[in-house]
DOVEX-88047 format. One record per atom (N, C-alpha, C): residue in three letters; z, y, x. Coordinates in steps of 0.05 Angstrom, whole numbers, plus 5000, padded with zeros to 4 digits. Each point is the difference from the previous one (the first is absolute). Layout:
BEGIN
ALAZYX/...
END
This chain:
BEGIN
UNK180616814345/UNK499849964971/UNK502849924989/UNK500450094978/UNK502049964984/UNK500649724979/UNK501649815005/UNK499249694985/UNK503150024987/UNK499949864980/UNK502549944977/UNK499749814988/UNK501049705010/UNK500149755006/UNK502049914975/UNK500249924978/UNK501049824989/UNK499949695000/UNK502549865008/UNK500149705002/UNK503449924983/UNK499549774982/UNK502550024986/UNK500849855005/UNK500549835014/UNK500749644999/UNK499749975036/UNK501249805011/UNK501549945029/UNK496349965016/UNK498449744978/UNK497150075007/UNK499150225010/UNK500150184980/UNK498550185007/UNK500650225016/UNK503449975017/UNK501350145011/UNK498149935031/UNK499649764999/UNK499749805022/UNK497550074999/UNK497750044988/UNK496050015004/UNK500950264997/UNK501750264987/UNK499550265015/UNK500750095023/UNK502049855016/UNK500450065025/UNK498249955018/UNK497849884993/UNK498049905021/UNK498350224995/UNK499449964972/UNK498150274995/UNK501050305020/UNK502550104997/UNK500650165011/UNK499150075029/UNK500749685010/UNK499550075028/UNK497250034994/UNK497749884989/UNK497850025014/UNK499250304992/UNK501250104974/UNK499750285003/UNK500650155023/UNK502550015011/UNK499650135022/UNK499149975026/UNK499249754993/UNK497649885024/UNK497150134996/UNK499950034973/UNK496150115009/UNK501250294980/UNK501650054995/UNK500650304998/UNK502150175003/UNK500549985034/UNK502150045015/UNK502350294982/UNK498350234993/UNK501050214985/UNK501350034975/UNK500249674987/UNK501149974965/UNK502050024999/UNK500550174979/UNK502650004984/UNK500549804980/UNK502349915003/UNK500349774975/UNK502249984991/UNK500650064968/UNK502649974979/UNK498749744988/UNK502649854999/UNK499749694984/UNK502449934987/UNK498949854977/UNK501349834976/UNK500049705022/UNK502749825012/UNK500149855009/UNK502449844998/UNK500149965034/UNK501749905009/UNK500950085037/UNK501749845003/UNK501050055031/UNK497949935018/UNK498149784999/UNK498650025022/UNK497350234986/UNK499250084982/UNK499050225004/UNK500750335015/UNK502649974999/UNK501350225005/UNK499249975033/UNK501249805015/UNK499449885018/UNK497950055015/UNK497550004993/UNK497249965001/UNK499850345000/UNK502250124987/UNK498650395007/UNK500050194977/UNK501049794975/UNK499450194974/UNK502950164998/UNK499150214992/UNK502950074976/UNK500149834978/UNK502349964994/UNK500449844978/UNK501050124980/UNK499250004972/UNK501250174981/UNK501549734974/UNK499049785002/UNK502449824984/UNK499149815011/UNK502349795002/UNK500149705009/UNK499249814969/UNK497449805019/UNK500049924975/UNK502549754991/UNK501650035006/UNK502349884991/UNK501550104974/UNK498850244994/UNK500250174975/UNK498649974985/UNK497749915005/UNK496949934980/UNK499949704990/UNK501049865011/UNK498349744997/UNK501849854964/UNK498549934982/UNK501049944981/UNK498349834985/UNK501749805002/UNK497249664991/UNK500449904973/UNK498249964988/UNK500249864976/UNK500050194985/UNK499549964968/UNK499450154967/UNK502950105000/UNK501949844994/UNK503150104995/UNK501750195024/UNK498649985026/UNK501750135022/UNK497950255001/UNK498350044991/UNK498250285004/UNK500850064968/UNK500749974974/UNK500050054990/UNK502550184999/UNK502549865007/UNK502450135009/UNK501050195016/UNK497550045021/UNK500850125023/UNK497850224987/UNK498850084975/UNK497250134999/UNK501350315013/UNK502050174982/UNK501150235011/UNK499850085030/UNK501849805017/UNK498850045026/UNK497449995006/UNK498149874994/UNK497749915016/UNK498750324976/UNK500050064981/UNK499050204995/UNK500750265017/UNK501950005001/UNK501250195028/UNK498850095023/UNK499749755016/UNK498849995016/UNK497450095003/UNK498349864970/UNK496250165005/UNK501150324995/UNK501050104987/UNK500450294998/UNK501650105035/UNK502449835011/UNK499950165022/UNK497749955022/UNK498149784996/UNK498049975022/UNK498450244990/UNK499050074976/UNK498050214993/UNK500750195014/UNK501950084993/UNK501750265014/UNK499950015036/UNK500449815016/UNK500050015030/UNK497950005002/UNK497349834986/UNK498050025010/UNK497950314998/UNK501050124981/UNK499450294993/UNK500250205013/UNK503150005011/UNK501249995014/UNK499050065029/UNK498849765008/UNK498849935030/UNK497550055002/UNK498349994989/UNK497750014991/UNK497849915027/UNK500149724993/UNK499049815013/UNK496550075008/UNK498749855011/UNK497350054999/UNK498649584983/UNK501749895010/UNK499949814983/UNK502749814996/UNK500149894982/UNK501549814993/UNK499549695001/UNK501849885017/UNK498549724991/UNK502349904996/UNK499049754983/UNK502149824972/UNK499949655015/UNK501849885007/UNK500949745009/UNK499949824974/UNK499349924994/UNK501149764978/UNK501550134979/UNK501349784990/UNK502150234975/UNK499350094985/UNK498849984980/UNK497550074986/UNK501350124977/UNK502349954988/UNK501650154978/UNK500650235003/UNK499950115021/UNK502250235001/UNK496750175018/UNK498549895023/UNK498750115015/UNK497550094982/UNK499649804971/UNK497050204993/UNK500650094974/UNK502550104998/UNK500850164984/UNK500150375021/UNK500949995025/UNK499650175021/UNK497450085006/UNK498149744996/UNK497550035007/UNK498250274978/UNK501249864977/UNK498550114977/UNK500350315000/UNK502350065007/UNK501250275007/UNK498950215024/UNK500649755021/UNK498550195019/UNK496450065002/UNK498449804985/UNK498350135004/UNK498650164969/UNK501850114989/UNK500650194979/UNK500650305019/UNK501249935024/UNK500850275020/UNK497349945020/UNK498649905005/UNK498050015013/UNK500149915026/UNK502549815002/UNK501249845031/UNK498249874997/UNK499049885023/UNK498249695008/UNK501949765008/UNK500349844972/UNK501049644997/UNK497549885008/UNK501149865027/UNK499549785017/UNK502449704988/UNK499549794998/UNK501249824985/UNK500349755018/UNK501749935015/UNK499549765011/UNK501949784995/UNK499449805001/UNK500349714985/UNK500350104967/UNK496850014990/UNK500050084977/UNK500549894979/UNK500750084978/UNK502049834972/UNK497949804992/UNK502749714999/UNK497449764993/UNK500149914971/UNK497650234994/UNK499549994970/UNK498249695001/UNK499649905011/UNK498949764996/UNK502349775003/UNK502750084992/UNK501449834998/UNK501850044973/UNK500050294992/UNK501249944982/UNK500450474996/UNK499249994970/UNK500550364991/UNK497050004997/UNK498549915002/UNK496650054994/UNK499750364994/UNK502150064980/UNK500050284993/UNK500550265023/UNK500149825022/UNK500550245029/UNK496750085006/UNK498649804997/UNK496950035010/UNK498950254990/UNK500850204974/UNK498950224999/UNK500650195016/UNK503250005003/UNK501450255014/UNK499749935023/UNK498749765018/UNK500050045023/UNK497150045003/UNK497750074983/UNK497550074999/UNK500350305007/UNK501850084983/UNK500850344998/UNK501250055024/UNK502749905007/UNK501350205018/UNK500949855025/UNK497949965015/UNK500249855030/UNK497150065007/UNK500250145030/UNK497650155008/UNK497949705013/UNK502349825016/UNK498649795013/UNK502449735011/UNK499749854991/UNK501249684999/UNK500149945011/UNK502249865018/UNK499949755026/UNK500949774991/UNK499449775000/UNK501249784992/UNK500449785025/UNK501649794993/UNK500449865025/UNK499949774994/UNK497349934977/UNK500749744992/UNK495849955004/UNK498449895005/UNK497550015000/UNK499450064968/UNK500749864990/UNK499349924974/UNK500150234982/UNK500950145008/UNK500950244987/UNK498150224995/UNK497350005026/UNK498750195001/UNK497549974966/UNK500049775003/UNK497949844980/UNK501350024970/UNK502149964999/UNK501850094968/UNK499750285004/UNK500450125010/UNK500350314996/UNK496350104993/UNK498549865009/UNK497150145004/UNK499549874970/UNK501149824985/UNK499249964978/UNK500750204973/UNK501850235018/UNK501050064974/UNK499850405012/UNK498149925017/UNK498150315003/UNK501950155018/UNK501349825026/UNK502350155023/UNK498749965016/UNK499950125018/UNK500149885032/UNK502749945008/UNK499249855026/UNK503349875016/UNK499049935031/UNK501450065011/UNK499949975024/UNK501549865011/UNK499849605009/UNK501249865013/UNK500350065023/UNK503050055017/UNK500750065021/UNK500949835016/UNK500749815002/UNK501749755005/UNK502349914979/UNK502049875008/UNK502050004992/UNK502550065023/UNK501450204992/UNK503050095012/UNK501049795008/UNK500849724991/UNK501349895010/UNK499349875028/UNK497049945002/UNK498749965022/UNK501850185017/UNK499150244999/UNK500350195012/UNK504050065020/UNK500649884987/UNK503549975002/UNK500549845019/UNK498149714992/UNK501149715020/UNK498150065025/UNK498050194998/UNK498750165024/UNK502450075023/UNK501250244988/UNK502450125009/UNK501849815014/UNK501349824980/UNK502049875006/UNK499949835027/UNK497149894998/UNK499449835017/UNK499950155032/UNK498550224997/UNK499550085028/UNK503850175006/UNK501150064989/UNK502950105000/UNK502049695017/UNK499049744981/UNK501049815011/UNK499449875028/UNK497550075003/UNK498349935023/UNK502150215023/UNK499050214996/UNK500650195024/UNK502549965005/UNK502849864977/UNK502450015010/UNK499649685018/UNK499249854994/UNK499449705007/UNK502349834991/UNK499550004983/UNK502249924979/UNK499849644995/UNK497849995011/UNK499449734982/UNK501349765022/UNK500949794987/UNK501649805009/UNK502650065001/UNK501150204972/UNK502449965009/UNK501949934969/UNK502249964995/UNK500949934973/UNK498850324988/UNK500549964974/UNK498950274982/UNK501150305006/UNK497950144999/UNK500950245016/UNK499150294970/UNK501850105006/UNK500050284975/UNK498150165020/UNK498350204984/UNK498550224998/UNK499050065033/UNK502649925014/UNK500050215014/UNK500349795035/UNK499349844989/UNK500949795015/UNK502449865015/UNK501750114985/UNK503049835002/UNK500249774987/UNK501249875011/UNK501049664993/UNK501149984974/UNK499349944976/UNK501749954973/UNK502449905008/UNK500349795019/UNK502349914999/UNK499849694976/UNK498649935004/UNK500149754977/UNK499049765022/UNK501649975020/UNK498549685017/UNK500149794986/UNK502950014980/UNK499749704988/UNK498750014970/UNK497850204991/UNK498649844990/UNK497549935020/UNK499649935021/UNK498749755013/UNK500949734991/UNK502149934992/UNK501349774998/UNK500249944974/UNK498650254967/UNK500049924979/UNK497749794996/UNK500049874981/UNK497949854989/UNK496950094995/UNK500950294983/UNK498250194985/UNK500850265002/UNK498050185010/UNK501550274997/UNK498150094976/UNK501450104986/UNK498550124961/UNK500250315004/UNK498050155007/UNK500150294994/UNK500750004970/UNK502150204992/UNK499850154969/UNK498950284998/UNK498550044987/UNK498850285002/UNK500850064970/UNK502450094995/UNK499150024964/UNK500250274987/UNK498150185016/UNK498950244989/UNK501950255010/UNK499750264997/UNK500650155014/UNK502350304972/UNK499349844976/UNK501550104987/UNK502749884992/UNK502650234994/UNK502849825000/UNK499849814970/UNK497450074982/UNK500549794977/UNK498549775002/UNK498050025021/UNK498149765010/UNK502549815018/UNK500550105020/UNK502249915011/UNK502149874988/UNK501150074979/UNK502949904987/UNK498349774979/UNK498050025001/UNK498849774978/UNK498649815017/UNK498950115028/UNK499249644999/UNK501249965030/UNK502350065011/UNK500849865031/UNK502649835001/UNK502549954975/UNK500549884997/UNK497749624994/UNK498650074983/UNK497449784996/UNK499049945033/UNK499150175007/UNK499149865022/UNK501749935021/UNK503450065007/UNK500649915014/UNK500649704987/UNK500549974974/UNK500249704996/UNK498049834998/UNK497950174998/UNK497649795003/UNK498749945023/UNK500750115024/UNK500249935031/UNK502149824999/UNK501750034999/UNK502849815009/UNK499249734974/UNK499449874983/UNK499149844987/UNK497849925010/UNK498050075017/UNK496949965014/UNK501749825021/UNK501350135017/UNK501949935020/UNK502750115007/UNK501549864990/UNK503450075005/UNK500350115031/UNK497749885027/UNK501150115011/UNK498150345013/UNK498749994984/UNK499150295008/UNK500850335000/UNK499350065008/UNK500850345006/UNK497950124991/UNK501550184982/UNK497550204995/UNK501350265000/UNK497850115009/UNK500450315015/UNK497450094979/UNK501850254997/UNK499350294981/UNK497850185010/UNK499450105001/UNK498550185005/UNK500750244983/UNK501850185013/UNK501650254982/UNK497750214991/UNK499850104974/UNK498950264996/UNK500550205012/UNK497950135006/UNK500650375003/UNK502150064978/UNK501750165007/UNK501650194973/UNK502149794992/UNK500149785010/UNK502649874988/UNK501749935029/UNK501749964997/UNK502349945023/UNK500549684996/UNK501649915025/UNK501149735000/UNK503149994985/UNK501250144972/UNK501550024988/UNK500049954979/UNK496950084990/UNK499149874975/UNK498949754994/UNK499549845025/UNK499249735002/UNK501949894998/UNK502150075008/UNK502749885001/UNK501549984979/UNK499450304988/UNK501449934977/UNK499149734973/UNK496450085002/UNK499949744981/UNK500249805009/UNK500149855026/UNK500049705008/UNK503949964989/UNK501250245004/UNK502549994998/UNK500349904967/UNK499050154981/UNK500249994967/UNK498449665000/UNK498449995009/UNK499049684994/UNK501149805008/UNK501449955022/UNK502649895004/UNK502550014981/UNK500250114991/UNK502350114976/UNK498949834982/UNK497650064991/UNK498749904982/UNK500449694995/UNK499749895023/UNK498249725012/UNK498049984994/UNK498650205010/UNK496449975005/UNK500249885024/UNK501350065024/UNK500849955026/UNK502849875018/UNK499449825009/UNK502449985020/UNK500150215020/UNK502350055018/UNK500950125019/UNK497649855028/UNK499749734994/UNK498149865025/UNK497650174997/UNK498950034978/UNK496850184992/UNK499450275011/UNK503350215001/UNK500350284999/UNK500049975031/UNK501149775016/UNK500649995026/UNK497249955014/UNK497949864979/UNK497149975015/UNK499350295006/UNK499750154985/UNK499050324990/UNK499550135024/UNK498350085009/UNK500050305024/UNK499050124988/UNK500250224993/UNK497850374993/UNK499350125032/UNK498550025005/UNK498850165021/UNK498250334986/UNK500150135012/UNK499250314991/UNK497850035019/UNK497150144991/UNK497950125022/UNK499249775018/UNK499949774984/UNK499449775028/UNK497549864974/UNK499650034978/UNK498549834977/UNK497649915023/UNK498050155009/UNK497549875011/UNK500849775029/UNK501950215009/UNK501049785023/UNK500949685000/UNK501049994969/UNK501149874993/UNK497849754989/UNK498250094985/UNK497549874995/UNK498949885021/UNK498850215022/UNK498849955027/UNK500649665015/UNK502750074996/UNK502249775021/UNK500349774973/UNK499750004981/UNK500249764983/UNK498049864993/UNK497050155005/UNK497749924987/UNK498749865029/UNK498049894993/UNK497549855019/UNK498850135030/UNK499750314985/UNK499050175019/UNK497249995003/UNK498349854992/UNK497149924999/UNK498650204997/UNK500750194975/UNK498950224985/UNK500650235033/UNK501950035004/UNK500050185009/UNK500450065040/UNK500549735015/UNK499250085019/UNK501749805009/UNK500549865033/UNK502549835003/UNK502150055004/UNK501549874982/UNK503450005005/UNK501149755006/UNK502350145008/UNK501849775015/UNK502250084987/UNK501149874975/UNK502150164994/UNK501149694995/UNK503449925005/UNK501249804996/UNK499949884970/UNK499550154985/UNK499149934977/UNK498449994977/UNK498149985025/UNK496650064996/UNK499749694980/UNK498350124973/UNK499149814982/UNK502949784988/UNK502050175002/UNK502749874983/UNK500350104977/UNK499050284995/UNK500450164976/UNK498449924978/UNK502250094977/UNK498450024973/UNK500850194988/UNK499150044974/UNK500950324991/UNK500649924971/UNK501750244991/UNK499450014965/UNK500450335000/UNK497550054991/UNK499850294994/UNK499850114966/UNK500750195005/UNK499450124964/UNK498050115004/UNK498750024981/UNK496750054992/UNK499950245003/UNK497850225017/UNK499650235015/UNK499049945023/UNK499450235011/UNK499649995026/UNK500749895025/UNK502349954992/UNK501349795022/UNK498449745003/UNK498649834982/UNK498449774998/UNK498450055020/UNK498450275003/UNK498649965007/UNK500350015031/UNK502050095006/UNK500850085029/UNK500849735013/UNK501349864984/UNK500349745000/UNK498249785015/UNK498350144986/UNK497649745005/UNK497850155016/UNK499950245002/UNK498550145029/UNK501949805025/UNK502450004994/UNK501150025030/UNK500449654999/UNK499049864987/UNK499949635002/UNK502649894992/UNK502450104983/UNK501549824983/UNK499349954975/UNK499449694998/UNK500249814964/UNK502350164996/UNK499250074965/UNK501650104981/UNK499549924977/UNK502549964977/UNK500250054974/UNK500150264993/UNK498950024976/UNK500650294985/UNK501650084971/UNK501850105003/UNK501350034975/UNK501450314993/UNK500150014975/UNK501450264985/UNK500749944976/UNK502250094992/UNK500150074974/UNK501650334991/UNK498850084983/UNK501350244980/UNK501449944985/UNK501150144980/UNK500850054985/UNK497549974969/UNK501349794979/UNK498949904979/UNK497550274991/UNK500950204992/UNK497950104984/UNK499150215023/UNK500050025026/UNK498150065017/UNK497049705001/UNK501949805004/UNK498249795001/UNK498750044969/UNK499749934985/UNK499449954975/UNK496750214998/UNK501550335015/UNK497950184995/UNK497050015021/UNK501249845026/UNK498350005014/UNK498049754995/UNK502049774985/UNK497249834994/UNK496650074985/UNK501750234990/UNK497850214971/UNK499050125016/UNK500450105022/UNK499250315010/UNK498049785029/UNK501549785017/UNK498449985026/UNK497749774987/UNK497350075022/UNK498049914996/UNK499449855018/UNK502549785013/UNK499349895024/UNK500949694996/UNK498749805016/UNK500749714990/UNK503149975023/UNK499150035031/UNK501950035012/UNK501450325006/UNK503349945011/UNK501850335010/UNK498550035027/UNK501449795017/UNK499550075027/UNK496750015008/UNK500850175024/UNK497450195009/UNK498449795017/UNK501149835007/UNK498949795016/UNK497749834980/UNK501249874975/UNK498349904983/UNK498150174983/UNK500150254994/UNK497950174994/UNK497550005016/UNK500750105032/UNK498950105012/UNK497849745009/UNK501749754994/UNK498449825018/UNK498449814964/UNK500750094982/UNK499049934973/UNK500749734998/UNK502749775002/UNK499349844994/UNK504249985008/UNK501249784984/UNK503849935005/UNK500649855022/UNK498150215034/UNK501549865020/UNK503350065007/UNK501250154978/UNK502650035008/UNK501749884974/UNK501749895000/UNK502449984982/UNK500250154981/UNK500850074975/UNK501450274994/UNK502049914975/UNK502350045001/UNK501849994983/UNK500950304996/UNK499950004966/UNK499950214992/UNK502249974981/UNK501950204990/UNK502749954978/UNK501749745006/UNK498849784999/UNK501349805010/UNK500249955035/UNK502050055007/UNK500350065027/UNK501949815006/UNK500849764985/UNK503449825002/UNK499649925034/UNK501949975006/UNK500149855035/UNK498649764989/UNK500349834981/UNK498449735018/UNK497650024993/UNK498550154981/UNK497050035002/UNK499450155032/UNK500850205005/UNK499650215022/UNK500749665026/UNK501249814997/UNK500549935025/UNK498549715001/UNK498649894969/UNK498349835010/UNK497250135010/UNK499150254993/UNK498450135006/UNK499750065033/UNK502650065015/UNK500049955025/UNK500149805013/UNK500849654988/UNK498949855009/UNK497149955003/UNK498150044972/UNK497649995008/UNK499050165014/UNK500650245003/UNK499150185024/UNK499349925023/UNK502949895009/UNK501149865023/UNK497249785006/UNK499349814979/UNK498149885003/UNK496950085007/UNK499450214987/UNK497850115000/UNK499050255022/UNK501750045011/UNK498650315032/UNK498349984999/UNK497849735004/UNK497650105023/UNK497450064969/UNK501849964971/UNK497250204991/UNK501450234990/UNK502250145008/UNK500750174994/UNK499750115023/UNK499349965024/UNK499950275017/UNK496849985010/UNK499449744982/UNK495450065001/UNK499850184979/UNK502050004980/UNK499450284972/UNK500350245020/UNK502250025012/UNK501250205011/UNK496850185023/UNK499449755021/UNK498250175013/UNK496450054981/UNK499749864978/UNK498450164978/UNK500950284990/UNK502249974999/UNK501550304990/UNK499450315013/UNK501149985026/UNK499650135032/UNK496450115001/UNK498549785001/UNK497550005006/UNK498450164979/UNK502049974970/UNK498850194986/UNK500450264999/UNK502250085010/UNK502150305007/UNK498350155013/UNK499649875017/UNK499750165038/UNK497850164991/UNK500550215014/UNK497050165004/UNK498749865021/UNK497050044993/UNK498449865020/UNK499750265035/UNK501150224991/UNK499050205031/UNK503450055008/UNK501749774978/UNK503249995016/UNK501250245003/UNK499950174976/UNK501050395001/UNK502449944976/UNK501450045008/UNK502950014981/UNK499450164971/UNK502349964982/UNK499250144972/UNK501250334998/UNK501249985018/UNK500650265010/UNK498750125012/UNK498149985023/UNK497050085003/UNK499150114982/UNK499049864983/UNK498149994980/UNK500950284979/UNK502449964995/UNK500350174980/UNK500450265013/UNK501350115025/UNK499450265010/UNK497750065002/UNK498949885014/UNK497850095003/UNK497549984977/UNK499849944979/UNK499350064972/UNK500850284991/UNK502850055000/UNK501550204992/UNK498850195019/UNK499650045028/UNK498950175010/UNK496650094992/UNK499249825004/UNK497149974986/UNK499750224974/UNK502449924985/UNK498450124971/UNK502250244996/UNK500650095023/UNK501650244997/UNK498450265023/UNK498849915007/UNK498450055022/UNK498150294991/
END
């Protein structure tokens, strides 16, 4: 069978490569052209654009960039016509993917939709067009199946992908036998960081995976680590699609600035392809199996609001959560979202077991916030294994499972 995979964003680069494989796990014979990234490519696809070309956040940066991104749905129409798939399935991304959707099943392709648009957070007006033009829904949130049946969809909860990742990671880490040793990248090499054993605090920064998320909140968090504790180290966790040049360059401009001393820029590590590893060896380990990592239960985090939270707190590091935009992105989303909390952690678990600083992001709010953190773990990682317990599939089948083999089902 013939599949044509759109994913726009580093996420969804990351839950289609799994998908992939399990495609050619239970359908050894597929052909597959994809809208991605490198580890999809990776995983077996042709790749026809990186979504390093797609991704465009906020009212004012999609508004600016509209030419390109109109571009783009006209050259996807065209390859997919082109190729002439037997089905299409759509990753997340919901701007650009059920505008494709609407299209293709106008040509009579079969849209399969997975991690489907969360009109229950905000666009209420997507709930018609995804009545019309999506053959069958996967979601990865429970909650999701029950909003959608209210408004005359079906949905099919599969797990959640991220499960599914720290699955991977873990048995990847296992088989190298990695554990007990200072922090080790992807692949099980030594980071090379022994003396943060000897910091106070090690502070993961996770601050998002775009270069305008990035340049707006990792100056903030390196000073709001180093203000928590002067003597801590905090290590990065590098995006897909960005290099260790552009980290550099802004810790470099905030120094200039005096956002930063030269002592702050000197705490800094960026590590690349190591994010879960990095969690693994900083968090408790409770959630997910025993570790012995030297700096087991030292970590804390400050993440920007996304997906990353949640990976966060699958893998057992306390976190703060923060973002900010740009004024009249913020302004429009207060009108437009229908949610009390951002992060996926406090949604999911319905109640402010996480932090969240939102627009106001100054270092010393962000770093009394990590003192109380600091105080509080053991009910932040009892939220944490409520969280997990609510994820998991009960027959333990990945969300990649789930959705091939759906897709096979109703193509059948």
């Amino acid at each position: 069978m013939k599949y044509y995979i759109i994913a726009g964003e580093a996420s969804g680069d990351l839950h289609g490569s799994n998908l992939i494989k399990e495609i050619k796990h239970l359908d050894p014979a597929a052909s597959i052209r994809a809208w991605g990234g490198d580890l999809m490519k990776d995983a077996g696809a042709s790749l026809v654009k990186h979504y390093r070309d797609l991704a465009f956040m906020g009212f004012l940066e999609v508004i600016k960039n509209l030419p390109t991104i109109l571009q783009n749905i006209k050259f996807c129409k065209q390859d997919i016509e082109a190729w002439q798939p037997d089905v299409l399935v759509l990753i997340d991304y919901p701007g650009f993917n059920l505008r494709i959707a609407k299209w293709a099943m106008s040509q009579g392709i079969a849209v399969h939709y997975y991690i489907a648009p969360k009109a229950w957070a905000w666009n209420t007006g997507r709930i018609k067009a995804m009545r019309r033009v999506i053959d069958k829904r996967y979601v990865i949130f429970p909650f999701e199946v029950s909003f959608f049946a209210k408004h005359q969809m079906s949905a099919e909860y599969v797990g959640n992908p991220i499960l599914e990742e720290i699955d991977r990671s873990l048995q990847r880490f296992h088989d190298q036998k990695c554990w007990d040793v200072d922090l080790t990248d992807e692949l099980g090499a030594p980071l090379g960081v022994g003396e943060l054993a000897d910091s106070s605090h090690v502070v993961l920064l996770m601050p998002g995976s775009r270069k305008n998320e990035v340049r707006s909140l990792l100056p903030n968090f390196v000073a709001a680590a180093r203000k928590f504790d002067a003597q801590s180290m905090c290590v990065v966790a590098g995006a897909p699609g960005l290099d260790a040049a552009y980290y550099q360059e802004i810790l470099a401009e905030a120094v200039l600035a005096g956002r930063l001393s030269q002592g702050d820029v000197d705490s800094v590590k960026v590590y690349f392809g190591a994010t879960y590893h990095l969690l693994m060896q900083l968090g408790g380990g409770e959630l997910i199996g025993p570790i012995k990592s030297r700096l087991q239960n030292r970590g804390l985090a400050l993440v920007a609001s996304g997906t990353a939270t949640l990976e966060t707190a699958l893998l057992g590091v306390p976190q703060v959560v923060a973002y900010r935009v740009n004024g009249f992105t913020y302004f429009m989303a207060k009108r437009l979202v229908n949610l009390r909390w951002v992060s996926l952690v406090n949604i999911l678990l319905n109640r402010g077991l996480l932090e969240e600083h939102l627009q106001d992001i100054s270092p010393e709010g962000l770093s009394i916030a990590l003192t109380q953190l600091s105080n509080n773990k053991s009910n932040i990682k009892a939220g944490y294994q409520e969280l997990r317990d609510l994820l998991v599939m009960p027959n333990g089948s990945s969300a990649s499972d789930g959705v091939v083999r759906g897709i096979l089902r109703q193509m059948s």
